[in-house]
N, C-alpha and C positions, 0 to 999 in steps of 0.2 A: 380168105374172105368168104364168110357166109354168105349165098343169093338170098336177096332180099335187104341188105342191110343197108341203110338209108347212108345214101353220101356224104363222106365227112365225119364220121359220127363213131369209127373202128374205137374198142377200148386203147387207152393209153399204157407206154412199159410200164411194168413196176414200179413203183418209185413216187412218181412225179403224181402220180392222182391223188396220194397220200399226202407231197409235198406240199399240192394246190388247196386241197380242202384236208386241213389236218380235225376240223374239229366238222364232221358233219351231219352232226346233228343240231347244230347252231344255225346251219343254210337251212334245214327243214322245218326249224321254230321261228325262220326268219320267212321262209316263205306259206306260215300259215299249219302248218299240219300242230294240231290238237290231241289232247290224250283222251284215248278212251274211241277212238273214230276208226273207219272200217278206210284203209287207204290202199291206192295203189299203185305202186313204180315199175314205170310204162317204161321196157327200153332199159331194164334193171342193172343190163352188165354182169359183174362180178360182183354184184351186191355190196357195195362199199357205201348207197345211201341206205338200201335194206335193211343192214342190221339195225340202225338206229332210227327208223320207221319202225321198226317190230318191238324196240324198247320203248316207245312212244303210243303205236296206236293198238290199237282192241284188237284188230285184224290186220294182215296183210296180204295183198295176190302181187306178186315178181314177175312180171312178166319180160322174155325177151326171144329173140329170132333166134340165139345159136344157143343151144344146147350145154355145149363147153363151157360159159362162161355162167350159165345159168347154175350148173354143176359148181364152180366156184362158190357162188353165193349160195344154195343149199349147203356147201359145209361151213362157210362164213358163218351161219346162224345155228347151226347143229354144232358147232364149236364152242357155240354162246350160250348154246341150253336153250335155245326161244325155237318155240314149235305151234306159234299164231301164224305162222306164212306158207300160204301155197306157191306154188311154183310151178308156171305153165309156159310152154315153150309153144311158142306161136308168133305169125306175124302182128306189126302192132294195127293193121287195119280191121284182125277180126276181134279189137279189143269188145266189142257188144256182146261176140260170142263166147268168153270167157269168164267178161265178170256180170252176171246175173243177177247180183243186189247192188242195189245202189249204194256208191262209194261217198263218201265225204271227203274227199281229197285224192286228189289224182297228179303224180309229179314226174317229171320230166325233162331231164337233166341232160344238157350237152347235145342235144340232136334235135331238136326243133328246125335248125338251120339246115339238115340235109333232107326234110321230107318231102319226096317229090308234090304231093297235095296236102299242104299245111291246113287248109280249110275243111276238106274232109274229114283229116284226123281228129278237125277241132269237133267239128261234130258229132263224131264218134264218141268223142269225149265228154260232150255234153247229156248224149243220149244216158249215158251209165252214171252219171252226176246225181247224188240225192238234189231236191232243192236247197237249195244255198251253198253246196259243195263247189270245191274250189279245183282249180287247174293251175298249177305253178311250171310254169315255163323258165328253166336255168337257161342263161345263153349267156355267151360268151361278148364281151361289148363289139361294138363294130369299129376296131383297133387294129391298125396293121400288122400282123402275125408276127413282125420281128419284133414287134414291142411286147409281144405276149412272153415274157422269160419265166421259165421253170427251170430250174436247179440249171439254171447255166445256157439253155437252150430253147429259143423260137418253140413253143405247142398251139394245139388247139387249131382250126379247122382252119384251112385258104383264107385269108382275106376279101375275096369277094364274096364267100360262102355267108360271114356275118349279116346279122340283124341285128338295126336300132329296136327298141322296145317300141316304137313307134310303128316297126312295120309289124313285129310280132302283134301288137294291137289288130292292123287291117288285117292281116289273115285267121284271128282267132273271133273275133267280132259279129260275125257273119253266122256264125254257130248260134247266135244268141246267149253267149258266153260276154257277163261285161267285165272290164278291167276294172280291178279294184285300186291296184295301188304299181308299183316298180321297186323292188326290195333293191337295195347296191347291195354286194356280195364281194368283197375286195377280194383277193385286187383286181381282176380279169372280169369279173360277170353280174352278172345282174336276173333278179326274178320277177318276171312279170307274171301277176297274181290275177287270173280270171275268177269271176263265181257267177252261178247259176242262179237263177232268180228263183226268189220263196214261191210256195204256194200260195 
């Protein structure tokens, strides 16, 4: 385990992330990300939404805590031929200090429910938000863990660890971030869709 890696939220084996979102670039046009937009995936992993945010947007910044799995996703996309993506390895609280222009989309997959200060983050998030830029929040429903089956077996975070989209609202809200919509994402999860108000 990397220090610093928000609870709950470790990459999954082989397999099963593939299993879960076979098509995922379908979850990123469902939670809002546009072509031609300067976006960023907070908490990136092994790059398994990255590559198909880099087939989609103008720009991309990957950001994630462990190094190793960042390395992943740098060949993910260097495999693909796409060289729109940076890749910074940092925690996701100094996300103000990495990305310096303002993003129109900023996404977030699977770990909203282990961030010790969900409101901070929001904020953080908001600060680097063009106006009307959006924050998609992937979470997992708040569904007892044995009813979560992938390829045969219980995944995805504790059951107490879950968030209704209702509480992801009260903790992103406060940012001055408002909720647009609630994406379903079958079969496990759902994207609660914030945007940053126009000028």
């Amino acid at each position: 385990m990397v220090e610093g890696v928000f609870q709950g939220t470790e990459m999954p084996d082989a397999g099963w992330w593939e299993a879960l979102w076979p098509d995922p670039a379908a979850v990123l046009r469902e939670c809002e990300l546009n072509a031609g937009t300067f976006a960023v995936d907070l908490c990136a992993g092994d790059g398994w939404f990255t590559l198909p945010m880099a087939c989609i947007a103008r720009q991309v910044v990957a950001i994630d805590i462990d190094d190793k799995l960042l390395n992943s996703a740098r060949r993910r996309l260097a495999d693909a031929g796409l060289t729109n993506c940076a890749f910074t390895v940092t925690d996701a609280y100094d996300l103000a200090k990495v990305v310096t222009a303002p993003a129109d989309f900023l996404f977030l997959a699977n770990v909203f429910h282990g961030v010790p200060d969900q409101t901070r983050l929001s904020r953080l998030v908001a600060q680097v938000l063009a106006p009307g830029g959006k924050f998609a929040v992937v979470n997992w429903h708040q569904r007892p863990r044995e009813e979560t089956i992938v390829l045969g077996a219980p995944r995805g975070p504790r059951t107490e660890l879950r968030m209704t989209p209702a509480s992801v609202r009260r903790a992103v809200e406060p940012s001055g971030l408002a909720l647009l919509r609630v994406a379903e994402l079958p079969p496990y999860h759902y994207g609660a869709i914030f945007q940053k108000a126009r000028d």
